[in-house]
SERO-4910 file (N, C-alpha, C, O; in steps of 0.05 Angstrom, whole numbers):
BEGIN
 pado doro    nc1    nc2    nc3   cac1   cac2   cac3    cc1    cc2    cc3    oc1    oc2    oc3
  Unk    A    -30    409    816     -4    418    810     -1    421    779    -12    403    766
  Unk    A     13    441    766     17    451    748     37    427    728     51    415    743
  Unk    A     41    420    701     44    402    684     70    420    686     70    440    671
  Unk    A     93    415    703    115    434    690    127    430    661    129    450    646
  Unk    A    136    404    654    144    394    634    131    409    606    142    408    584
  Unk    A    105    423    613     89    442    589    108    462    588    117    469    566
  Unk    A    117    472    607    130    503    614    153    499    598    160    521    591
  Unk    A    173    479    587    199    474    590    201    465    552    190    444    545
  Unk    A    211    479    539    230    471    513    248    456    515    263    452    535
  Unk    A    251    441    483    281    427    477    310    437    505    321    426    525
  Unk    A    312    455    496    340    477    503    332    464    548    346    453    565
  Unk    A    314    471    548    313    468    581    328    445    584    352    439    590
  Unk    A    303    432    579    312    401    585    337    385    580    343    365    591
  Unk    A    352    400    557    377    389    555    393    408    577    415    398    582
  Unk    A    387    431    591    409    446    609    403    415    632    421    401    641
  Unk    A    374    409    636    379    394    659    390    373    656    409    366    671
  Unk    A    377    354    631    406    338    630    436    340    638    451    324    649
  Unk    A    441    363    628    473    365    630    476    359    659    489    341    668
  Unk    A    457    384    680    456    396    702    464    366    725    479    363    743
  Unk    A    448    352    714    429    323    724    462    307    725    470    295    745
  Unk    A    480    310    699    505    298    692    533    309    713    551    295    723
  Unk    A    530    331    714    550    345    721    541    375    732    545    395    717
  Unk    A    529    378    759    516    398    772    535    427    775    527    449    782
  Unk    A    562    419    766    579    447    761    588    452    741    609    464    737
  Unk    A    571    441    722    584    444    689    587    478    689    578    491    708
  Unk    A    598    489    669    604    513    667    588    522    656    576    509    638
  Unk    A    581    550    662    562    566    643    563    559    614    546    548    600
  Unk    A    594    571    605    603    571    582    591    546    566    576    552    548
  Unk    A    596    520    571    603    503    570    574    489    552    569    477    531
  Unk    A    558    502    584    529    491    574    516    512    550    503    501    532
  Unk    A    517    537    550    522    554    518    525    548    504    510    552    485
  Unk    A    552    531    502    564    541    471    549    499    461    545    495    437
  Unk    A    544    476    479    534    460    481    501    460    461    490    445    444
  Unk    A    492    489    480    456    487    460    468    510    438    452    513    419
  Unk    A    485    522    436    488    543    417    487    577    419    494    595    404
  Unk    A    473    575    445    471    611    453    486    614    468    504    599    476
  Unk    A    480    635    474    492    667    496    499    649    523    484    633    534
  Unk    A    522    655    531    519    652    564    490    668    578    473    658    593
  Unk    A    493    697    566    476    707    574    443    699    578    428    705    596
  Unk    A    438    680    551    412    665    548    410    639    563    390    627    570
  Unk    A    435    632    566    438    596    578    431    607    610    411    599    624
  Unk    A    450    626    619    438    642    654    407    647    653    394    639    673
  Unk    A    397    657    636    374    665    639    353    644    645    336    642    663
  Unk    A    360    628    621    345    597    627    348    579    652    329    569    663
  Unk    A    374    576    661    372    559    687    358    588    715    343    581    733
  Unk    A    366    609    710    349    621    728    319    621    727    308    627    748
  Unk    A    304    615    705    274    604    708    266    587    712    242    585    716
  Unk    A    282    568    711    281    539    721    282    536    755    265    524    769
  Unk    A    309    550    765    302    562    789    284    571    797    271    555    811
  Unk    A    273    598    793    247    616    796    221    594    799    201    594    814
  Unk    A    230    577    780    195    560    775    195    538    793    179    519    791
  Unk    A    216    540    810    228    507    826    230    489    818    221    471    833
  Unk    A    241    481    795    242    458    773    272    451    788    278    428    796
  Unk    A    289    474    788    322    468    785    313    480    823    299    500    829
  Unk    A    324    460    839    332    466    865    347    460    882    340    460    906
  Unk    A    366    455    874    395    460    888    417    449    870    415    447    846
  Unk    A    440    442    885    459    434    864    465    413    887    454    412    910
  Unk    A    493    387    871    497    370    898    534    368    893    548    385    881
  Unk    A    542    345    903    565    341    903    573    312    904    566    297    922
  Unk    A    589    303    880    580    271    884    606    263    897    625    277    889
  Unk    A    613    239    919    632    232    920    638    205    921    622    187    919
  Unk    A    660    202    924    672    170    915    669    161    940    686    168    956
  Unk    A    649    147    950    648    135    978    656    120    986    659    118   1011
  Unk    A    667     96    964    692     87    973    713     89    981    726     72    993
  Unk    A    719    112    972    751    117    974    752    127   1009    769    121   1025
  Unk    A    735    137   1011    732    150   1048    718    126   1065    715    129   1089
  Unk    A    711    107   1056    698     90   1082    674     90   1076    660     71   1085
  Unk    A    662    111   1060    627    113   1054    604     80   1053    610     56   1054
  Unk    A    585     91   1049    571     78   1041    550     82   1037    537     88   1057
  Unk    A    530     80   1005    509     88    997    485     66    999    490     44    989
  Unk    A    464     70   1009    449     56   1007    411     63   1000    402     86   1002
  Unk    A    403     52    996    369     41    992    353     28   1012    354      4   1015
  Unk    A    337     43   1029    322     20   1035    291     28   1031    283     51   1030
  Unk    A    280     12   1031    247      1   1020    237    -12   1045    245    -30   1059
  Unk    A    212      5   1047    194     -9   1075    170     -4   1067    162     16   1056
  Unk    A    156    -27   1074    127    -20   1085    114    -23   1108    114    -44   1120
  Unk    A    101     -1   1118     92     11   1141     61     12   1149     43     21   1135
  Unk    A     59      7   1163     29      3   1178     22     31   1179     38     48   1189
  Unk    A     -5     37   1166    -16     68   1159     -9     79   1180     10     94   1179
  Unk    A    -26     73   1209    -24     83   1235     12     88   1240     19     96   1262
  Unk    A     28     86   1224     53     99   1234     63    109   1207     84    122   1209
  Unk    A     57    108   1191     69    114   1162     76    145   1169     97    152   1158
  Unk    A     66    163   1181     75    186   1179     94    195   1209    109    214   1211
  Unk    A     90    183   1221    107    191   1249    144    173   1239    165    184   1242
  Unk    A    139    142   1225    164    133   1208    184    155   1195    208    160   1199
  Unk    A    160    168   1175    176    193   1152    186    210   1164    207    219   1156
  Unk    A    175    218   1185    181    247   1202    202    237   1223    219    253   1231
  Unk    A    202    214   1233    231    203   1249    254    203   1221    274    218   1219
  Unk    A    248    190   1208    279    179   1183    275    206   1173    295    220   1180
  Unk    A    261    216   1163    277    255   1160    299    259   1176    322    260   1166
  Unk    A    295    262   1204    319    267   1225    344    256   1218    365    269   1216
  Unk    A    342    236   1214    374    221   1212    405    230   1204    404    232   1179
  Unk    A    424    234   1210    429    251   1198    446    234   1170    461    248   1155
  Unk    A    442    206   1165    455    198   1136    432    193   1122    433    178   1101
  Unk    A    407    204   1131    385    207   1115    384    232   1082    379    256   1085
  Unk    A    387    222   1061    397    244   1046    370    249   1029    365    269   1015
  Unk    A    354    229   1032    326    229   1010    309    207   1021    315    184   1024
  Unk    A    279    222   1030    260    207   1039    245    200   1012    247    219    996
  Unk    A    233    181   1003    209    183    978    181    169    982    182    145    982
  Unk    A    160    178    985    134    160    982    139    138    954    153    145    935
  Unk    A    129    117    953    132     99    929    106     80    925     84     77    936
  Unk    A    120     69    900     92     61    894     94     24    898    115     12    905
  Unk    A     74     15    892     89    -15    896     85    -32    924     71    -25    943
  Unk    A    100    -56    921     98    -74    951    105    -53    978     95    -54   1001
  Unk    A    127    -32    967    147    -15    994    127     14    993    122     27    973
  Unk    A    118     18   1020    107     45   1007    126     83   1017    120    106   1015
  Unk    A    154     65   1027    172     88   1028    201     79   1024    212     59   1033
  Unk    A    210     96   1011    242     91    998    259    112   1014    248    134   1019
  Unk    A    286    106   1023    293    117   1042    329    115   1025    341     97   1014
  Unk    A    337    142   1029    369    143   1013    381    146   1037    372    161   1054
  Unk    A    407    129   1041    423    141   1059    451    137   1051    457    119   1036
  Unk    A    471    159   1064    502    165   1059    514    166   1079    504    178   1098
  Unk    A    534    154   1081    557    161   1101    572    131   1109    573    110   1098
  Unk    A    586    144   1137    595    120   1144    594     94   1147    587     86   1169
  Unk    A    602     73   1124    594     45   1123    585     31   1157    564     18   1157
  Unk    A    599     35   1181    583     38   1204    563     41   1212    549     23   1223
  Unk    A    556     62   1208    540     85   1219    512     75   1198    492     65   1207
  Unk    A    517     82   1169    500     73   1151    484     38   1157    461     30   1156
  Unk    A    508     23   1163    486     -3   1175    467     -2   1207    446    -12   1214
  Unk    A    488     16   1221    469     21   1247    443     33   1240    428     27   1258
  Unk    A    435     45   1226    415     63   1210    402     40   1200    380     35   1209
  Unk    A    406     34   1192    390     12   1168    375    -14   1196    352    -22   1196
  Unk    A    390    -18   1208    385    -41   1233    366    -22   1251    350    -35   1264
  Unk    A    364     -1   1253    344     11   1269    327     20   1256    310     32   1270
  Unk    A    323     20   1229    291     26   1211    289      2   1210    281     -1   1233
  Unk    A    289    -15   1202    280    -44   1208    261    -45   1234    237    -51   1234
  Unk    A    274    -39   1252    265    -38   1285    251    -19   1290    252    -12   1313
  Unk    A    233     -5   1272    214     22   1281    197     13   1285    192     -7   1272
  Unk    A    176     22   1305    146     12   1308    131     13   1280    141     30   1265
  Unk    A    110      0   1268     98     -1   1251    113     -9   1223    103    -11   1200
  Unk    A    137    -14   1229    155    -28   1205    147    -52   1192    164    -68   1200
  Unk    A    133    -63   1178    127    -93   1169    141   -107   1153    136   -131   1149
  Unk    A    161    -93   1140    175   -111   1117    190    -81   1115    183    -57   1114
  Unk    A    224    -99   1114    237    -73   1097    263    -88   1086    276   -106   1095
  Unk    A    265    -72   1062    283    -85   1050    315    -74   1049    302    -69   1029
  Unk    A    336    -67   1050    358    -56   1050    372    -60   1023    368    -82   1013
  Unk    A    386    -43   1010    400    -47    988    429    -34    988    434    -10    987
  Unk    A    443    -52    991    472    -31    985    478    -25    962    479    -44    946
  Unk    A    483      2    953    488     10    929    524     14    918    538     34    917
  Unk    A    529     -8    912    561     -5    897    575     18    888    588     36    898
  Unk    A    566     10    863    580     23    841    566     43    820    559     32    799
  Unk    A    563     63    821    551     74    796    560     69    767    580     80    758
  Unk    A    547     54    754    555     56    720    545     68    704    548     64    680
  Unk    A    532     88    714    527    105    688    517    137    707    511    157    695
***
C-alpha cells in the first residue's frame, strides 16, 4: 500500500484536521482558514476524496441527551474464530466501527445507540464462540 501521507502537503492535512473537527465546516470557512480560493480549498478535499484519504462525512450526537450510549469493546479471540467473530459484529446494527488491533485485544469493536440495546450487544460478544477475554468500555464524555 501506497505511503499516502507522501501524497499530502501542509494545506491537506490541515483541511483534515478541520474536517476530523467539524465534518461540515464550510467551504468558505476552511479557505479563507489556509488562505485560498474556495475554488482551490474544493479542489483539494476533492483529491483527497478521489485518492480515498477523505471518505465520508459523519454526524456527532449528544447521546446523552436521547438515551444513547457510546461504547468500546476489546476482545481476544481464538484464531479458529477470529474471522467468522468480525464478520458476525459487522452485522450488528449498533456496530459503528470494527478494528483489528494490536496488543493483549486483537479486535476493537465501536458501538452506538440505545443504552439498552448497546449493553445487550456488549453481553452477547462476550458470549460468542471463540471469545477468550473481552473487555467493555463505556465511553462518557468527550473532552476534547
Amino acid at each position: 500500500m501506497v505511503n499516502k501521507i507522501n501524497m499530502m502537503d501542509r494545506s491537506d492535512l490541515r483541511i483534515l484536521h478541520m474536517l476530523l473537527k467539524d465534518s461540515r465546516m464550510s467551504l468558505s470557512r476552511i479557505a479563507k482558514e489556509l488562505g485560498m480560493s474556495q475554488p482551490a480549498a474544493q479542489k483539494r478535499i476533492e483529491k483527497l476524496k478521489s485518492k480515498g484519504i477523505i471518505v465520508g462525512s459523519t454526524v456527532l450526537l449528544n447521546e446523552r441527551m436521547i438515551g444513547w450510549k457510546r461504547a468500546l469493546v476489546v476482545l481476544n479471540a481464538d484464531r479458529r474464530n477470529y474471522l467468522a467473530i468480525i464478520e458476525s459484529v459487522k452485522k450488528m446494527h449498533t456496530v459503528t466501527a470494527v478494528y483489528q488491533a494490536t496488543g493483549p485485544y486483537g479486535i476493537g469493536i465501536e458501538l452506538v445507540g440505545p443504552a439498552g440495546v448497546v449493553n445487550g450487544v456488549i453481553a452477547h460478544i462476550g458470549k460468542m464462540k471463540g471469545v477468550r477475554d473481552f473487555c467493555p468500555i463505556s465511553l462518557e464524555e468527550k473532552v476534547i
